[in-house]
N, C-alpha and C positions, 0 to 999 in steps of 0.2 A: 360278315355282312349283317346289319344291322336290320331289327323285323322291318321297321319304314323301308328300305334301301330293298330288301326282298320283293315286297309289294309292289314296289314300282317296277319291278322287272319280271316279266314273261320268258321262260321259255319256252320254244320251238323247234322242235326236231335239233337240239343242237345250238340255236342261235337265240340271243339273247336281244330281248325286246322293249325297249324302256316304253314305259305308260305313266300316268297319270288319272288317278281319281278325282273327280267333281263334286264334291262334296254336293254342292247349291245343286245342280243338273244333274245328281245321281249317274252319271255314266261315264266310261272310261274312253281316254285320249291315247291315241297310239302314236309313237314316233312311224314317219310316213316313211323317212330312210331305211330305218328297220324293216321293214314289213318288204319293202322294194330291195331289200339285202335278201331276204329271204326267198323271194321271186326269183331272183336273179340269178342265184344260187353260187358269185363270186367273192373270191375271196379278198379282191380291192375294193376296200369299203369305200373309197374315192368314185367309184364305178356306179356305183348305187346313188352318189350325191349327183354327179351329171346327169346320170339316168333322169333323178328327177327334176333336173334344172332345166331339160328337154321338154320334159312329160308335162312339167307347166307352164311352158312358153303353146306346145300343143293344144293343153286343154285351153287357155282362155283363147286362141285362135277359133275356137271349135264354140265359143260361145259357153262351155263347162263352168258351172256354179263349183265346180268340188273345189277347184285351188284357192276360194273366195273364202270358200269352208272352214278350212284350215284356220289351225292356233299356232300363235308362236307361244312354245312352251320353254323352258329353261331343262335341260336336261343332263345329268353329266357325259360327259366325254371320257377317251380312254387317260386322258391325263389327269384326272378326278376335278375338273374345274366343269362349272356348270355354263352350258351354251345355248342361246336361245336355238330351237328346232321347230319345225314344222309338226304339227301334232293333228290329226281328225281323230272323231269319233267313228263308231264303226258303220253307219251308215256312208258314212264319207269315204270311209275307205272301200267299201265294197265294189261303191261306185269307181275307185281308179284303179279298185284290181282288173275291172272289165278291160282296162284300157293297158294291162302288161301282159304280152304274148310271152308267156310263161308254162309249161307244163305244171309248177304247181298250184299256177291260179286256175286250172280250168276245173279243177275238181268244185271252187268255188265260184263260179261263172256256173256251170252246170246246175248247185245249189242252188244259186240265184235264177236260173230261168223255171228251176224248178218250183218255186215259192211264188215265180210269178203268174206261172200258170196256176197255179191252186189260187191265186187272189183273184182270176178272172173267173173260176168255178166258183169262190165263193162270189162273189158279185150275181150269176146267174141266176143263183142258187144258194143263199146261205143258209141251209139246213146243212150244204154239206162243213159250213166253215163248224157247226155245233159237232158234226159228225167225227172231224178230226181232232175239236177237244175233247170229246169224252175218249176217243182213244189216246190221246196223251196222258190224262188225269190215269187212264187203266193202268197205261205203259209206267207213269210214274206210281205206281201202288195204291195210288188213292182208289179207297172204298164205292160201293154205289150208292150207299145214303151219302158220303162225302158228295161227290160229282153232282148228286141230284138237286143236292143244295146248295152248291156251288154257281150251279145254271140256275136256279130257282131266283139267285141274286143278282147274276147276271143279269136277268129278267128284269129285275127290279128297276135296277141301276141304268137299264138302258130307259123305261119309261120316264124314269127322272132327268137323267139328259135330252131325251126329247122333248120333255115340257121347258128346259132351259133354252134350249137351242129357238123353238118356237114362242118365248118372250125373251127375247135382248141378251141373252148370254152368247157372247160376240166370238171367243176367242179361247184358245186349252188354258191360258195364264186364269183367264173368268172360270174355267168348269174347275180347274185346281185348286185357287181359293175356296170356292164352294163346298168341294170334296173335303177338303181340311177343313173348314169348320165344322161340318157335320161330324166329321171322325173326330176331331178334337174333344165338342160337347159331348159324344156318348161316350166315348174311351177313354178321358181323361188326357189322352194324349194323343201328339199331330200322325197325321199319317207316315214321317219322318223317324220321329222316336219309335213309332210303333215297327218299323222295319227295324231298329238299330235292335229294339229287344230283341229282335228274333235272327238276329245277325244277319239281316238280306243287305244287298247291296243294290242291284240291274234289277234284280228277280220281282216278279210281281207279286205285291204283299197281299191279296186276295188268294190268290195258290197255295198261300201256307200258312192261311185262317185254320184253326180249330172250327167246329161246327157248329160254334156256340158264338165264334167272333163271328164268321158269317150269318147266321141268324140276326145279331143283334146290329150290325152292319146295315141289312136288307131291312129290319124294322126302323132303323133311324131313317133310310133312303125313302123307303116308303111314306113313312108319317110325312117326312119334309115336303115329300109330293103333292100329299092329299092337303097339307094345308097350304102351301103354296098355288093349288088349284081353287081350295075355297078362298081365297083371298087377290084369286089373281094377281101375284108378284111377276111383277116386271123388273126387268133391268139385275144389276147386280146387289144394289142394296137392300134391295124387296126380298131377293130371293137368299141373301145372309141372314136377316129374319127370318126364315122360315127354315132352313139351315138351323138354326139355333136353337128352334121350338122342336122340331123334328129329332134332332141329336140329345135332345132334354129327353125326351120321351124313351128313346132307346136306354137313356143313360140310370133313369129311374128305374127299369125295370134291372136294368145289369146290375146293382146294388142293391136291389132287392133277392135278385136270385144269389149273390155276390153272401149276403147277410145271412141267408138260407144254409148255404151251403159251405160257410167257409174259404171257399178258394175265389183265385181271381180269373176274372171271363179273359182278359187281357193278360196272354204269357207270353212266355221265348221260345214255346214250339213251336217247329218248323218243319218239315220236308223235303231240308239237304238230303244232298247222298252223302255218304261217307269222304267220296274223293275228289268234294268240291274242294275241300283243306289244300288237298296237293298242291303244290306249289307247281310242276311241269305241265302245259299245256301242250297232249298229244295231238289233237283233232284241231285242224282249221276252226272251228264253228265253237270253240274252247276260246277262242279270244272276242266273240261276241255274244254276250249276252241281251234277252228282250230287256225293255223298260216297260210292261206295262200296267195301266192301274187298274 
C-alpha cells in the first residue's frame, strides 16, 4: 500500500475506513458507508448500503440538513476501481450517528450530550469554558507561562474580533481573510504554510505556537486593533489596511529579535504526541479531530 493509499484509510477496531483530506477546508471526509458498516457490526457490506439508502429517505422526511451535507467523493472499492461514495465531514457525521440505534454509537451520543451540556455551562458562564482549557493545555503538558500566554492572546484576539464584528465584518470567510493577512505580514507566511511547517493538519495552529509565535501573533493582533480604532475601519477593505500595518509592526520587531539572536521566531515545533503518527485509530473520538483558529 502506498503512503497516499494509507492516509486515505482509517482503521477501527478491525474495519477499514476510506477518508479523504481537504486540502482548501482543512478537515477530513469520511465514507458514511463505512462508518454505518461499523455501527452495524455486519458482515454484508450490502446491509450497510440499504441501511443507508433507508437512513436518507428518513432523514429528509424529518426535515435533516445531514443527507444535503454529504459529498460525493470517488473512493475505491473492493475491485480497486474508484466509485463515487457519500462522504461527510465529522460534524455531519456525528449528527447521523445520533440517528443509528447501535450499541457502539451510544458511547458517542453520550459524548455528544456531554459536550452539549458543557456548551450550555459555558454559555452561563464562560469562565468555566477558560476553566476547562487551562485544564487541557495542563492535561497536554503545556507549561503555566505557556497557558498564561496563551489566554493572554486569546484575550487579545477576541477584542480584535469584537471590533470586526461591530464594523461590517459580516461573515468567518471576512474574519479568515483578515486573520491571514495579519499572519502573513508579520510571519512571512499564511496561516496555511505556517501549520504545514509544523506538520498540523485539523489541529489548532495557536496550541502549538512557541511563546514567542504567540507573543508576536498577540502584538500584530493587538497593533491591528488600536489602529484600526484610531482610524475607524469599516467594512473589509478598511480593516485589510490595518491588518497590514498591524502585521508590519509585529513583523519589524520579529526580525529584529530574529537579527539579535540568530534563530527564527517561526519553526516546526509542535505539540504532537508521539502516537499521533500511528496509523490505527483505537478511540471513537480518534476519527474526529477540532479545526479551530
Amino acid at each position: 500500500m502506498s503512503k497516499s493509499e494509507d492516509k486515505a484509510i482509517a482503521i477501527f477496531e478491525g474495519y477499514k475506513i476510506r477518508r479523504h483530506y481537504d486540502e482548501e477546508m482543512e478537515i477530513w471526509f469520511f465514507s458514511v458507508i463505512d462508518i454505518l458498516h461499523v455501527l452495524l457490526q455486519n458482515s454484508d457490506y450490502q446491509v450497510s448500503r440499504k441501511y443507508w439508502n433507508k437512513l436518507k429517505e428518513r432523514l429528509k422526511k424529518e426535515g435533516s440538513q445531514s443527507v444535503t451535507n454529504c459529498h460525493q467523493l470517488k473512493f475505491p472499492a473492493a475491485d480497486g476501481k474508484k466509485y463515487k461514495t457519500d462522504a461527510a465531514d465529522p460534524q455531519t457525521l456525528l449528527r447521523l450517528i445520533q440517528s443509528v440505534p447501535s450499541p457502539k454509537a451510544e458511547p458517542i451520543k453520550l459524548w455528544l450530550a456531554r459536550v452539549g451540556y458543557e456548551r450550555m455551562q459555558d454559555m452561563a458562564d464562560p469562565a468555566k469554558s477558560l476553566d476547562r482549557a487551562r485544564e487541557y493545555w495542563q492535561q497536554h503538558g503545556r507549561s503555566e507561562k505557556w497557558i498564561q500566554q496563551r489566554m493572554m492572546g486569546q484575550e487579545t484576539r477576541n477584542k480584535l474580533t469584537d471590533y470586526w464584528k461591530e464594523h461590517d465584518i459580516k461573515n468567518e470567510e471576512e474574519y479568515a481573510i483578515l486573520t491571514n493577512i495579519i499572519h502573513r505580514e508579520w510571519a512571512g507566511v499564511s496561516v496555511k504554510q505556517h501549520k504545514n511547517i509544523k506538520s498540523l493538519k485539523t489541529e489548532n495552529l495557536r496550541d502549538h505556537m512557541s511563546e514567542a509565535e504567540l507573543i508576536f501573533t498577540a502584538l500584530a493582533e493587538l497593533s491591528t486593533r488600536q489602529i484600526a480604532e484610531s482610524s475607524q475601519s469599516t467594512g473589509l477593505n478598511e480593516n485589510k489596511n490595518a491588518g497590514i500595518k498591524g502585521g508590519a509592526i509585529a513583523k519589524k520587531a520579529r526580525l529584529d529579535l530574529q537579527s539579535k539572536t540568530g534563530k527564527s521566531v517561526v519553526t516546526g515545533e509542535n505539540f504532537l504526541p508521539p502516537q499521533k503518527e500511528k496509523k490505527q485509530l483505537k478511540k471513537p473520538k480518534s476519527l474526529f479531530r477540532s479545526n479551530l483558529c
